[in-house]
C-alpha positions as a printed NumPy array, in Angstrom:
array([[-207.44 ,   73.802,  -47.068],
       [-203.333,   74.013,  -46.01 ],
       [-201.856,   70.625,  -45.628],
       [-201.049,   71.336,  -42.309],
       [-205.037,   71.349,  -41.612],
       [-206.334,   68.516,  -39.453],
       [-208.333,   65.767,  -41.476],
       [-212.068,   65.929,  -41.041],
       [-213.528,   63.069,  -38.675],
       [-217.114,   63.895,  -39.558],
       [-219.837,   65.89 ,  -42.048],
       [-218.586,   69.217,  -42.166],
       [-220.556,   71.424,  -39.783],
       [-223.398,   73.975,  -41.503],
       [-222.024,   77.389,  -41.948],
       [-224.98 ,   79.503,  -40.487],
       [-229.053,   79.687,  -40.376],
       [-229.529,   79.275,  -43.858],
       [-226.649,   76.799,  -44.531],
       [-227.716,   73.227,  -46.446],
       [-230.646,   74.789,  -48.133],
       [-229.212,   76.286,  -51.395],
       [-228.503,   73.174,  -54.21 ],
       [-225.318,   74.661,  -54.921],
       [-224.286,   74.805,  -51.257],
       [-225.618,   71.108,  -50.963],
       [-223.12 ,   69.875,  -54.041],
       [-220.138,   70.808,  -52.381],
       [-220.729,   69.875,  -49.252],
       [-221.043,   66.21 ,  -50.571],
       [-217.983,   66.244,  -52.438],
       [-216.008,   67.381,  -49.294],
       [-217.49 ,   64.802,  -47.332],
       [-216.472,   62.03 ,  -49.959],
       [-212.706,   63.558,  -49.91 ],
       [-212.701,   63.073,  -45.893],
       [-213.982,   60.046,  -46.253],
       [-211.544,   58.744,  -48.62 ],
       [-208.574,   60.368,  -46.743],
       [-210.023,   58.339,  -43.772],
       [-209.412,   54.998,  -45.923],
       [-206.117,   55.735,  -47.657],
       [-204.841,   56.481,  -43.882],
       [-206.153,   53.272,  -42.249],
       [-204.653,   51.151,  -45.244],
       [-201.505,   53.237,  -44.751],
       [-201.373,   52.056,  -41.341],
       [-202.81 ,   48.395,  -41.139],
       [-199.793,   48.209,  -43.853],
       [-197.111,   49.53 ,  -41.156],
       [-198.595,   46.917,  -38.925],
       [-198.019,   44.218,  -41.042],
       [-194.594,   45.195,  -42.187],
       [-192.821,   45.801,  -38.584],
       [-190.624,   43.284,  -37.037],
       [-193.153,   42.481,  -34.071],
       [-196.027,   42.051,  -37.043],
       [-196.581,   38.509,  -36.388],
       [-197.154,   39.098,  -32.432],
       [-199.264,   42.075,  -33.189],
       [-201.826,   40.189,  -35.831],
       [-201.792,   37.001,  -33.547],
       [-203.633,   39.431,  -30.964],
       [-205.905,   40.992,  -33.024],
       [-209.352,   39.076,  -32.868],
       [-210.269,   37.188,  -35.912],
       [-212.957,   35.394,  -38.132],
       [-210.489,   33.213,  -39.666],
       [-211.404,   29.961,  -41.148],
       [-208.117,   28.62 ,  -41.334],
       [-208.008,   25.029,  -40.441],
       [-206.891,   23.861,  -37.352],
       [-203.396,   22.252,  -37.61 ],
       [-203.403,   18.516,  -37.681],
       [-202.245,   16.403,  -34.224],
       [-199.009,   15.389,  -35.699],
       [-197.894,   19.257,  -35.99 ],
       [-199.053,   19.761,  -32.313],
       [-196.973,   17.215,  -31.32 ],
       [-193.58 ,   19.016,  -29.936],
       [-190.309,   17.279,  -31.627],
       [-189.292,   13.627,  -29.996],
       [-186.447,   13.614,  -27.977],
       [-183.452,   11.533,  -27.65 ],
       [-184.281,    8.399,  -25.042],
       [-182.167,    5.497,  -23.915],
       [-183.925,    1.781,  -24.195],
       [-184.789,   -0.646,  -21.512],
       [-182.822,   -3.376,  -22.336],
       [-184.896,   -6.428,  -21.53 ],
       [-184.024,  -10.142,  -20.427],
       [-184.513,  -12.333,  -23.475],
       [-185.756,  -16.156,  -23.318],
       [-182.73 ,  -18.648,  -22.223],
       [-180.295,  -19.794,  -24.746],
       [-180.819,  -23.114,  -26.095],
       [-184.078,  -23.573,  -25.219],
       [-186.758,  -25.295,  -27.172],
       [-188.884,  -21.668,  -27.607],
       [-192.633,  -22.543,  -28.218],
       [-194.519,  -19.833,  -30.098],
       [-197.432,  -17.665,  -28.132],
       [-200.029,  -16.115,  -29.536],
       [-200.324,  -12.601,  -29.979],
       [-201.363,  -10.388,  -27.091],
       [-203.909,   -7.312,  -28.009],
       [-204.709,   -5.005,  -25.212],
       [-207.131,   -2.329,  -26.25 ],
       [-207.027,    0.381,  -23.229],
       [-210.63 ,    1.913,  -22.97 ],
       [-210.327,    5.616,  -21.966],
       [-213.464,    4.538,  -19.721],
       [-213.01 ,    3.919,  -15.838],
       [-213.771,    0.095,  -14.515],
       [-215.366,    2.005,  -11.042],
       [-212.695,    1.112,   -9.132],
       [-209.136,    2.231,   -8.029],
       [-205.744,    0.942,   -6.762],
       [-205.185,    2.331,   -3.177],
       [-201.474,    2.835,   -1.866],
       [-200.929,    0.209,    0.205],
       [-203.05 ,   -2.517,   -1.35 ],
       [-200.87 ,   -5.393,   -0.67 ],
       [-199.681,   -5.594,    3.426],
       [-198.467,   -8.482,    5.495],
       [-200.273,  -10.417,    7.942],
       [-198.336,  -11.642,   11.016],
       [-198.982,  -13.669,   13.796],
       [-200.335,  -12.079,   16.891],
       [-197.581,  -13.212,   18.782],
       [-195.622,  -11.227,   16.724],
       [-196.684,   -8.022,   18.73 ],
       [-194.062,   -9.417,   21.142],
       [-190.519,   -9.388,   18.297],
       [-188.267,   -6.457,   19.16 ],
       [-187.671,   -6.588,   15.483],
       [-190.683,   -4.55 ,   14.494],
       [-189.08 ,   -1.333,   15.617],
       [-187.724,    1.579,   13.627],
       [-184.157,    0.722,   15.097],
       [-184.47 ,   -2.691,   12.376],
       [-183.53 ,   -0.527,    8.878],
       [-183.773,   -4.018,    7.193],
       [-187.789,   -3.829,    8.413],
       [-187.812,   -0.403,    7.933],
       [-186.786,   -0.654,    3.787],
       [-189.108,   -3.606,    3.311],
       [-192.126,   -1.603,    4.356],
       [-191.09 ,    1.2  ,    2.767],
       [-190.645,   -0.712,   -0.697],
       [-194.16 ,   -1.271,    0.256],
       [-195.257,    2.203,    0.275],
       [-197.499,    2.472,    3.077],
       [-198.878,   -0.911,    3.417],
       [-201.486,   -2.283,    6.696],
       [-199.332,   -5.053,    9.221],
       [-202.21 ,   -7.449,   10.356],
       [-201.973,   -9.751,   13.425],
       [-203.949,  -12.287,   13.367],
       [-203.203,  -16.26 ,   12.221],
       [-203.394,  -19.127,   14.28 ],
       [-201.524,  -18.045,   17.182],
       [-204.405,  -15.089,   18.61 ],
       [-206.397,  -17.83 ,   19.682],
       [-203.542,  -20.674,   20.903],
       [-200.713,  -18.694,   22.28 ],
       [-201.252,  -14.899,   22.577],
       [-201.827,  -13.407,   25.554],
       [-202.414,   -9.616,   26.252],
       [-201.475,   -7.841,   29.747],
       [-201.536,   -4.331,   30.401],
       [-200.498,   -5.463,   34.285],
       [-197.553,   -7.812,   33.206],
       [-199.394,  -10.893,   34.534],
       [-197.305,  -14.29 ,   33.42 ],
       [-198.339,  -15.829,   30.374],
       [-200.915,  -18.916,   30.824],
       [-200.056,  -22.496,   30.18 ],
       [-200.835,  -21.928,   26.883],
       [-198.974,  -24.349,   24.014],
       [-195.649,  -23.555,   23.028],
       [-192.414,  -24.149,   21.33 ],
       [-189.32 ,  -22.538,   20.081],
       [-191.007,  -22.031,   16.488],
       [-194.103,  -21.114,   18.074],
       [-193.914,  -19.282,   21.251],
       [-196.452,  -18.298,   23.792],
       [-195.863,  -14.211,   24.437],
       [-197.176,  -11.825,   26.534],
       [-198.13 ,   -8.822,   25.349],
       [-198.201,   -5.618,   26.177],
       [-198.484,   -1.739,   25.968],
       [-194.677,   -1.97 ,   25.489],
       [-195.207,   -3.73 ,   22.421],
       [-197.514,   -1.25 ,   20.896],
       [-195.481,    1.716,   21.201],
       [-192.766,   -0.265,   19.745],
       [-194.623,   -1.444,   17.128],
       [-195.995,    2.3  ,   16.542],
       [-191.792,    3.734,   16.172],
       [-192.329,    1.203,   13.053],
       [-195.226,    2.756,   11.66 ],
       [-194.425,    6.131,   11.979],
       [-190.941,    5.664,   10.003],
       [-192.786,    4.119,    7.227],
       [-196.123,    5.247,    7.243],
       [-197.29 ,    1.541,    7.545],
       [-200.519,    1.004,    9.536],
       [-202.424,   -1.495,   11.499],
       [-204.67 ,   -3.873,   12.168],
       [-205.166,   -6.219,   15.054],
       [-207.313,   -9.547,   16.159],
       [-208.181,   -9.993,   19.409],
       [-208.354,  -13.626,   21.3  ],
       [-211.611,  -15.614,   20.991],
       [-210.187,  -18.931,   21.607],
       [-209.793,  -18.053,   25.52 ],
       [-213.33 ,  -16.029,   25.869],
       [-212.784,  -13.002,   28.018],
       [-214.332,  -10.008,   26.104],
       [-212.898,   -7.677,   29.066],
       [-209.183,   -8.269,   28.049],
       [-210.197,   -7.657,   24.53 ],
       [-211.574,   -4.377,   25.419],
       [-208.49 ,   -3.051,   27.111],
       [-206.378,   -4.403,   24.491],
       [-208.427,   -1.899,   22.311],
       [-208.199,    0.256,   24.821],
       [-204.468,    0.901,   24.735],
       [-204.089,    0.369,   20.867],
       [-206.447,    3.245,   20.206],
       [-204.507,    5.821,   22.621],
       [-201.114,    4.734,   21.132],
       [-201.909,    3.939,   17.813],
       [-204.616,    6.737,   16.878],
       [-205.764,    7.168,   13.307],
       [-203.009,    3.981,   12.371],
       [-205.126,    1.577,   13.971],
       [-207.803,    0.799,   11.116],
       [-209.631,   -2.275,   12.4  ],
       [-210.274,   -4.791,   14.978],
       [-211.57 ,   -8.643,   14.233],
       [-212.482,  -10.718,   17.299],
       [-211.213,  -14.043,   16.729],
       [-209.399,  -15.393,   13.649],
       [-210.924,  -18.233,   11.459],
       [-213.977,  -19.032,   13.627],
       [-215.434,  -21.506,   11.35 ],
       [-212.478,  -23.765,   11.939],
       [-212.638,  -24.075,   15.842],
       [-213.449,  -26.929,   16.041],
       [-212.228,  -28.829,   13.815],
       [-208.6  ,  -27.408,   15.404],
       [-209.405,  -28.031,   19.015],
       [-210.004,  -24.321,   19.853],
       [-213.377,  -24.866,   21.251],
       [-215.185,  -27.811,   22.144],
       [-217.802,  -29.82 ,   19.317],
       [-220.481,  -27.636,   20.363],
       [-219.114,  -24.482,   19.438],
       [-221.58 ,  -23.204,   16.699],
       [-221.817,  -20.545,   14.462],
       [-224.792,  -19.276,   16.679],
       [-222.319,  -19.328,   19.471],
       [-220.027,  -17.145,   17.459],
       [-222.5  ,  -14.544,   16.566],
       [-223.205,  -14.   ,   20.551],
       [-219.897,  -13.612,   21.73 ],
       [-219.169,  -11.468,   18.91 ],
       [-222.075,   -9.055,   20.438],
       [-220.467,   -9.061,   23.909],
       [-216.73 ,   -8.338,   22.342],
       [-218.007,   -5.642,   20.114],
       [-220.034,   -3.931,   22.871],
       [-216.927,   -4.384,   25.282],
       [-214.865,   -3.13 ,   22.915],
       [-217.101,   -0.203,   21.607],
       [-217.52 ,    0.955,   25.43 ],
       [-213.747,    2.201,   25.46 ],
       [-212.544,    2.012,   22.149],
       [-215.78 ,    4.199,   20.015],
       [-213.866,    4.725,   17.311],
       [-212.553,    1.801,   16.26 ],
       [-213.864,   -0.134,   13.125],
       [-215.193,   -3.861,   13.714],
       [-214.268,   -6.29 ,   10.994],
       [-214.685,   -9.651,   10.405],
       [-215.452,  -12.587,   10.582],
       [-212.179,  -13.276,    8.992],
       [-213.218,  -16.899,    7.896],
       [-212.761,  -19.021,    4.707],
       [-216.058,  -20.509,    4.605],
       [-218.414,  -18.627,    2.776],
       [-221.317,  -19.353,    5.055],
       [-220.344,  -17.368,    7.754],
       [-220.461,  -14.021,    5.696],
       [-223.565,  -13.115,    6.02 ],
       [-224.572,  -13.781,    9.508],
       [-221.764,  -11.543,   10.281],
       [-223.353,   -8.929,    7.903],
       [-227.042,   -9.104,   10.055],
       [-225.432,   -9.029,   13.395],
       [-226.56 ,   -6.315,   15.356],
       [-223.084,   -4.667,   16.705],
       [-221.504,   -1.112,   16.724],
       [-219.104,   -0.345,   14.366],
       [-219.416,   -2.653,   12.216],
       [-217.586,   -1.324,    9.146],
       [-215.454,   -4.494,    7.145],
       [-216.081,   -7.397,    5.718],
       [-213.213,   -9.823,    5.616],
       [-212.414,  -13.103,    4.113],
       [-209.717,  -15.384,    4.218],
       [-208.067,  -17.333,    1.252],
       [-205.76 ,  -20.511,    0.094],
       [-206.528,  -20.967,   -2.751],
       [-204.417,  -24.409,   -3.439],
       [-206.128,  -25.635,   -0.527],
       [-206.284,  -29.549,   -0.977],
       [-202.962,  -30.744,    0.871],
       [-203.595,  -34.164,    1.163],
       [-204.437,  -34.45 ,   -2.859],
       [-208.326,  -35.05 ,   -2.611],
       [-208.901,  -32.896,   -5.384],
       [-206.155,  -32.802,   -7.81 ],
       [-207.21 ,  -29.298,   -9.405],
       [-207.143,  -27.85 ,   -5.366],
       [-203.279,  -29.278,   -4.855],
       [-200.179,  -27.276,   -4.38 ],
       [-198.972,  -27.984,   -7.658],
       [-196.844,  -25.619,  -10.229],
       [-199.356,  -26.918,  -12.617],
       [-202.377,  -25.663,  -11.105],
       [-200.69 ,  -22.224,  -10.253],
       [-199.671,  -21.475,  -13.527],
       [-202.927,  -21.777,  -14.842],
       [-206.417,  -20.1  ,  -16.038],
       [-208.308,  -22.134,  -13.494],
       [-206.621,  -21.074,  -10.851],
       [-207.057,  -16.641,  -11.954],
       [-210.526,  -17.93 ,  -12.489],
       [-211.325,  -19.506,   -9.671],
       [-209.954,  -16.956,   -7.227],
       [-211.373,  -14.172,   -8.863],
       [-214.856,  -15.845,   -8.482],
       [-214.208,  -15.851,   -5.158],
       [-213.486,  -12.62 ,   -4.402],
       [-216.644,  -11.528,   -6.358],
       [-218.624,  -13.484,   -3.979],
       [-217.027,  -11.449,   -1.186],
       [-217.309,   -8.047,   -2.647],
       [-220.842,   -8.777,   -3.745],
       [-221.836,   -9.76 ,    0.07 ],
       [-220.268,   -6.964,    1.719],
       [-220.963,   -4.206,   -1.191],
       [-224.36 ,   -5.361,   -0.861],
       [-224.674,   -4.569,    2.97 ],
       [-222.315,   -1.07 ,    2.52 ],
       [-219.295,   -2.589,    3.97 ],
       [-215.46 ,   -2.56 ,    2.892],
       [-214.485,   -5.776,    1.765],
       [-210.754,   -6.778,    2.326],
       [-208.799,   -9.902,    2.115],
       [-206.695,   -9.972,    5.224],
       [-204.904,  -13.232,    5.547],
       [-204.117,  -14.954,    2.173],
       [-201.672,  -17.087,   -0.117],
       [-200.977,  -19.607,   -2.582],
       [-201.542,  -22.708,   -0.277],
       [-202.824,  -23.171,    3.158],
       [-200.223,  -26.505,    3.317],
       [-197.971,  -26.557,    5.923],
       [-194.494,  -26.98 ,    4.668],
       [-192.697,  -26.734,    1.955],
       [-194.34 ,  -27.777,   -1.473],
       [-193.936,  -27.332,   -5.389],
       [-195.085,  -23.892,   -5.169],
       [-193.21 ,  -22.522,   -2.436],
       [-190.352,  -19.43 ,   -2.661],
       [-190.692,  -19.787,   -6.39 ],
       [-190.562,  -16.921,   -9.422],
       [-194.298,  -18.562,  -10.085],
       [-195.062,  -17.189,   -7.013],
       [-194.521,  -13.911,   -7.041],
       [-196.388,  -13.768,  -10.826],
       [-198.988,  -14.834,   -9.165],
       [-199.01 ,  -12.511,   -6.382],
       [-199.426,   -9.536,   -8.995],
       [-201.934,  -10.908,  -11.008],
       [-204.293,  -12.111,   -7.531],
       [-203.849,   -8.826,   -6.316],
       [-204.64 ,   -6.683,   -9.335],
       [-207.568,   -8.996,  -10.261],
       [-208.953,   -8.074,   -6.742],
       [-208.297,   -4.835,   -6.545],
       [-210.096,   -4.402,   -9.633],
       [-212.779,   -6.067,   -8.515],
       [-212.615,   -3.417,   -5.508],
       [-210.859,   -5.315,   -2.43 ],
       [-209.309,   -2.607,   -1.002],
       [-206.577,   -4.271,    1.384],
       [-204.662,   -7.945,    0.693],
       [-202.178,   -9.416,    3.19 ],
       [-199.855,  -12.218,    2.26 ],
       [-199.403,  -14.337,    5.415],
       [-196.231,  -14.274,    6.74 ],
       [-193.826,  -14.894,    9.839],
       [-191.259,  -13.341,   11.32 ],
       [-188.481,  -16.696,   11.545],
       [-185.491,  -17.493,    9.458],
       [-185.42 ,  -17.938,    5.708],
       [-184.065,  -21.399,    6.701],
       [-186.343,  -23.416,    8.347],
       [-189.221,  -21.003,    8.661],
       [-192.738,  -21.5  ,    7.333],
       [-191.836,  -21.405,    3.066],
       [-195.361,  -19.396,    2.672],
       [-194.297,  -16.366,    4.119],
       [-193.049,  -13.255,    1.807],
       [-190.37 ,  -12.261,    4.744],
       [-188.528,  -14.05 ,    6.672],
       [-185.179,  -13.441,    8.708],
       [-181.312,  -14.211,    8.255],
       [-179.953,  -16.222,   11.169],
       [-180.199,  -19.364,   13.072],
       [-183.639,  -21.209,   12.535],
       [-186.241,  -20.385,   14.311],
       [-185.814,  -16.771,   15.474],
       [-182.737,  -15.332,   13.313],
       [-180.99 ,  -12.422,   13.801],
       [-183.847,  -10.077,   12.82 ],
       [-182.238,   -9.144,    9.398],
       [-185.316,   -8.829,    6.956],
       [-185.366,   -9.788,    3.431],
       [-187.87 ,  -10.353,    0.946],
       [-188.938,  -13.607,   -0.836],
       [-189.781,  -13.959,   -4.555],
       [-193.767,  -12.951,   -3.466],
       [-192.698,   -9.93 ,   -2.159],
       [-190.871,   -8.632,   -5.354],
       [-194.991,   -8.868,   -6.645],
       [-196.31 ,   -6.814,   -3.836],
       [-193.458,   -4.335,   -4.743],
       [-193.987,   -3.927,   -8.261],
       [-197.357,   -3.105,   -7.194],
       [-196.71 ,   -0.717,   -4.812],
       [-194.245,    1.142,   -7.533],
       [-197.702,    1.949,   -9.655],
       [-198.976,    4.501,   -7.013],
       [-202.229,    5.035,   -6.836],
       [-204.578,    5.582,   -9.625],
       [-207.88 ,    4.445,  -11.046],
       [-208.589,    1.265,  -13.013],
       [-209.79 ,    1.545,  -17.049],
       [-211.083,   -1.051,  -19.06 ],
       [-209.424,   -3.134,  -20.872],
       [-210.157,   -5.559,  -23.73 ],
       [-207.64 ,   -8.024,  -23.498],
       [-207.009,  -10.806,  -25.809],
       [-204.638,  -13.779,  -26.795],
       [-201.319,  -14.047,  -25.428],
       [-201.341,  -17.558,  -24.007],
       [-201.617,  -17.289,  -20.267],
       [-201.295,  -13.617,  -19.842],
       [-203.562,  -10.974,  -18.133],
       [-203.902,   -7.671,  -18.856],
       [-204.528,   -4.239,  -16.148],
       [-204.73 ,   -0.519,  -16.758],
       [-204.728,    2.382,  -14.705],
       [-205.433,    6.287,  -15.134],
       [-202.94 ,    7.689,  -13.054],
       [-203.259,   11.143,  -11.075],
       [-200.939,   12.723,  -13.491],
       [-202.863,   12.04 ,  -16.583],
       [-200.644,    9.047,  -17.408],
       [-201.703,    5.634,  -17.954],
       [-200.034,    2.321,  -16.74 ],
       [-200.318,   -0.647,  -18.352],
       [-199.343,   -4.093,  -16.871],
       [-199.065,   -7.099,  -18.43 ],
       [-198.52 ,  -10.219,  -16.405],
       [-196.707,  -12.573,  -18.769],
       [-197.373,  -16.041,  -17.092],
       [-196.141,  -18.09 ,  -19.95 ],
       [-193.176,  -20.727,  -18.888],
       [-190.045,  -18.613,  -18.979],
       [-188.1  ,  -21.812,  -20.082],
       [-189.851,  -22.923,  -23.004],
       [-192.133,  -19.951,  -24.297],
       [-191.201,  -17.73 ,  -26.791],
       [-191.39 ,  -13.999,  -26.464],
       [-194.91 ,  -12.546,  -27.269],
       [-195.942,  -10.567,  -29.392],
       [-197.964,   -7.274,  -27.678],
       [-200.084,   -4.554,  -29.33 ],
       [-201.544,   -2.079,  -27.064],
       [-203.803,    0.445,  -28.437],
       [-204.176,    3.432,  -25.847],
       [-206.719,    6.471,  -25.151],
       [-204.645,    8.844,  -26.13 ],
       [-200.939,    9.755,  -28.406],
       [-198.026,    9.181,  -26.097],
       [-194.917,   11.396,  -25.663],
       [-193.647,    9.128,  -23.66 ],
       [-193.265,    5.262,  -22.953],
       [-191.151,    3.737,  -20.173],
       [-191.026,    0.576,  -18.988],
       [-190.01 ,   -1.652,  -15.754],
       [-190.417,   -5.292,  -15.734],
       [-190.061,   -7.652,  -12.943],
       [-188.351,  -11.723,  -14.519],
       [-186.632,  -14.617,  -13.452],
       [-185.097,  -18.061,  -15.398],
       [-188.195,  -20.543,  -14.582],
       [-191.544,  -21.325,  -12.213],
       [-189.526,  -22.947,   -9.831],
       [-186.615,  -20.43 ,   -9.242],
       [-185.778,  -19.313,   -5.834],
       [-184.125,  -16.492,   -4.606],
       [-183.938,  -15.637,   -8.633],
       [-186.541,  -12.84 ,   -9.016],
       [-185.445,   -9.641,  -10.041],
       [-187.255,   -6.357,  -11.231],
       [-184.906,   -4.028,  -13.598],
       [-182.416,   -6.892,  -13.315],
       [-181.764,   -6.398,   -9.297],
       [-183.173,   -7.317,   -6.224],
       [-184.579,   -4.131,   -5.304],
       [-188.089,   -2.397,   -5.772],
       [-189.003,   -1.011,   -9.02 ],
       [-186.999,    2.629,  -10.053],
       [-189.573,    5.887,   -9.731],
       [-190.995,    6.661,  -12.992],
       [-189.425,    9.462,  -13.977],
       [-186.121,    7.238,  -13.801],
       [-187.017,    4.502,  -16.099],
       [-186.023,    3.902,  -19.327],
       [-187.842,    4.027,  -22.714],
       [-189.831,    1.028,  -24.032],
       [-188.079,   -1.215,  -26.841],
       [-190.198,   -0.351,  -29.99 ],
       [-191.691,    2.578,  -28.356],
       [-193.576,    4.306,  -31.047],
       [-193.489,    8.718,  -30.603],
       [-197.355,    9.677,  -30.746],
       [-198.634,    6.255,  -31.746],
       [-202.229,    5.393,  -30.298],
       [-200.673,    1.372,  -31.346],
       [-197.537,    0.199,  -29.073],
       [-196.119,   -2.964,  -30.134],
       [-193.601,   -4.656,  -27.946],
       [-192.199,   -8.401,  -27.29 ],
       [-192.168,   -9.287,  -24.36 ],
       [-190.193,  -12.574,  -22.704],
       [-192.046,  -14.99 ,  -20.604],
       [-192.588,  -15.135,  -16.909],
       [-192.279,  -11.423,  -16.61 ],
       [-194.51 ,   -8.591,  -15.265],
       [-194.139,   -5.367,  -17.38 ],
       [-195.186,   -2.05 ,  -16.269],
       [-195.218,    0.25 ,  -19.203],
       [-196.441,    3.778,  -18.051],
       [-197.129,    6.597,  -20.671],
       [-197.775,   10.07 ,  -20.483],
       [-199.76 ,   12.266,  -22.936]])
């Protein structure tokens, strides 16, 4: 056939009636059907080669579908190539001193959750009820306005001593009742006023609240409207009420007469609740915000609406007179296992009671010592190390709110306990807001966001404690809480094995020169809250796609490595 004839796609077609049936016919017909077929070949390899040799052939084959057994490439080729980072530069031990060697630290990071979670806003700051009443807790106060927001979110509880002494709330401006008072610790009237102050506050930080109402002075009627006003001007930022604050201890303070009884508590608690439930539907009850451990559960099996939290109270240096020397505000016994230890089984107790009976557990009112004045432990570096590690270790658990007691008076003067306090003349100030060494703890916590809490095998490292956390992003957050004395311990030696190959490894870390500094504590080597992630520097020793980190790390520090995948 001419050249120019199309090439057969199938058996040629029979030539008539009687086509196919003579032998001869039959022999040729085969041997044209072999010649199509191998002009059909010799034209598909013609093309597959055309394929393969154009300059797009390596796009066009990767389309093509394929049985290839070609082995995947290994992880280190997936990797993409490490780019150029600048080191975190960290504080090394003092010069000169006599450096005592620590044992090895090994954190292996599970890629398995613990079952519970950090919540923004974990630590907040309990206040006096009184403290309703300070202009300073208004948006027009930027100093109060950056703490909270270093914070990131956090609850303001008022509570303390004061709800049932020297508070007094009046939606009708009556005078405040001969209730005890002094400059340092005022009776105040409060009001309405006060609220919608207060709530200017919350909405420029996204802080919220939660309030006690007075026991001491029983009048569950004033309570109610109290609640009554909060929940129209506070809305969705008012998270709880308690009714009353430390029960249990009434009367051994001279609240309530000797034959105030824990019975007696559980029946006005009935009428407030109902009182307050009548006008106020909405609003969670929680309590009974005590510190003995008996009074838990007969606040779990009383019959009131809205019951929703169980809280707890807790010093945990609580012997101030030096009955029990492992219970006194000592640097010794805050630096130490017993006290992680003994805390921590604490707050399991309290979890365990109110996760048994479906309630939140929180920890409302707490701190290093319930000791009035100043002490060994007070406005030290030790303190805020411990602040990270009690907090962690209960959140952990899954404590969902802590609140470091606190007052609004001057740094001079003013109770030592408290994580803020104001510049100024002693006792009220000048309303300018700064944070002591505990609060640079509750910031460094707040800079690790939210996430969710993996397991972690921790061990050696002297008197160190270990935390993880799968963050949102797919990241994971390590922090180590170095509690090893800053002034004699050597740097430690850290190997963290992750879940996963890092492309990334930054690091903040939060120091200061001994236990007992004041006004020394630092994170990223200034007195401000931790940098945002994406702003931090690379870890010393940082090791591109290694599963094993090693780093050295100098005492009395809390590290925050975060790395991303």
């Amino acid at each position: 056939m001419p050249d120019s004839d199309p090439l057969p796609t199938g058996p040629p077609a029979p030539a008539g009636p009687n086509a196919g049936n003579n032998p001869t016919e039959k022999k040729a017909a085969r041997k044209r059907w072999a010649l199509a077929v191998a002009a059909v070949a010799v034209v598909a390899v013609l093309v597959l080669a055309f394929q393969l040799f154009r300059p797009d052939a390596a796009a066009q084959v990767v389309e093509q579908p394929t049985q290839s057994s070609t082995p995947t490439p290994t992880p280190s080729e997936t990797l993409p190539p490490a780019p150029a980072v600048s080191y975190y530069e960290q504080a090394g031990p003092p010069a000169g001193s006599p450096l005592e060697p620590v044992a090895p630290l090994n954190v292996k990071v599970s890629g398995e959750l613990e079952g519970s979670s950090l919540p923004r806003g974990l630590t907040g700051i309990s206040l006096e009820a009184t403290d309703l009443g300070d202009e300073d807790l208004s948006s027009s106060n930027p100093t109060m306005v950056k703490l909270l927001n270093e914070l990131d979110q956090p609850v303001l509880r008022f509570g303390g001593n004061a709800v049932d002494r020297r508070f007094f709330w009046t939606s009708s401006n009556e005078p405040v009742p001969g209730y005890p008072s002094s400059a340092a610790q005022p009776a105040r009237a409060v009001g309405p006023a006060d609220l919608s102050r207060l709530k200017t506050l919350l909405d420029a930080t996204g802080a919220r609240v939660s309030l006690t109402v007075d026991l001491g002075h029983y009048d569950p009627a004033r309570a109610a409207d109290m609640m009554k006003h909060a929940t129209a001007i506070f809305g969705d930022q008012l998270l709880s009420v308690t009714i009353g604050n430390e029960p249990n201890g009434f009367v051994y303070n001279g609240v309530r007469p000797s034959g105030y009884s824990l019975e007696k508590y559980l029946e006005e608690l009935k009428v407030y609740a109902r009182a307050i439930y009548e006008v106020a539907p909405t609003v969670p009850i929680a309590g009974p915000g005590a510190y003995d451990q008996k009074w838990w559960q007969p606040f779990i099996d009383a019959d009131i609406p809205q019951k929703k939290i169980l809280t707890f109270h807790n010093y945990p240096l609580y012997s101030c007179d030096g009955s029990d020397p492992k219970g006194s505000p000592t640097m010794a016994n805050l630096m130490s296992q017993l006290m992680h230890d003994r805390a921590a089984d604490y707050q399991s107790a309290a979890l365990k009671a109110g996760t048994d009976a479906g309630l939140e557990t929180w920890l409302p009112e707490t701190g290093i010592a319930a000791c009035p004045g100043s002490n060994e432990t007070s406005k030290t570096h030790a303190s805020a190390l411990w602040t990270v590690d009690y907090a962690l270790n209960a959140a952990q658990l899954g404590i969902t709110q802590v609140g470091f007691h606190s007052s609004m008076l001057t740094c001079k003067g003013g109770p030592p306990l408290s994580v803020i306090c104001s510049a100024g003349a002693y006792p009220q100030g000048n309303g300018v807001m700064s944070g002591r060494a505990a609060f640079f703890g509750m910031s460094m916590i707040a800079g690790l966001g939210e996430g969710k809490f993996l397991k972690v095998d921790g061990k050696g490292g002297g008197l160190a404690f270990s935390y993880a956390l799968q963050n949102p992003d797919g990241s994971t957050s390590v922090v180590i809480v170095n509690e090893n004395n800053p002034e004699t311990a050597a740097q430690m030696e850290a190997t963290i094995t992750l879940p996963g190959r890092p492309l990334t490894g930054t690091m903040s870390q939060m120091t200061g020169p001994s236990y007992a500094a004041q006004d020394s504590t630092m994170i990223d080597g200034a007195l401000t809250e931790p940098k945002p992630v994406a702003e931090r520097l690379t870890a010393p020793g940082f090791g591109y796609g290694d599963t094993t980190q090693k780093i050295k790390l100098t005492a009395g520090t809390v590290t925050v490595l975060n790395y991303t995948y």
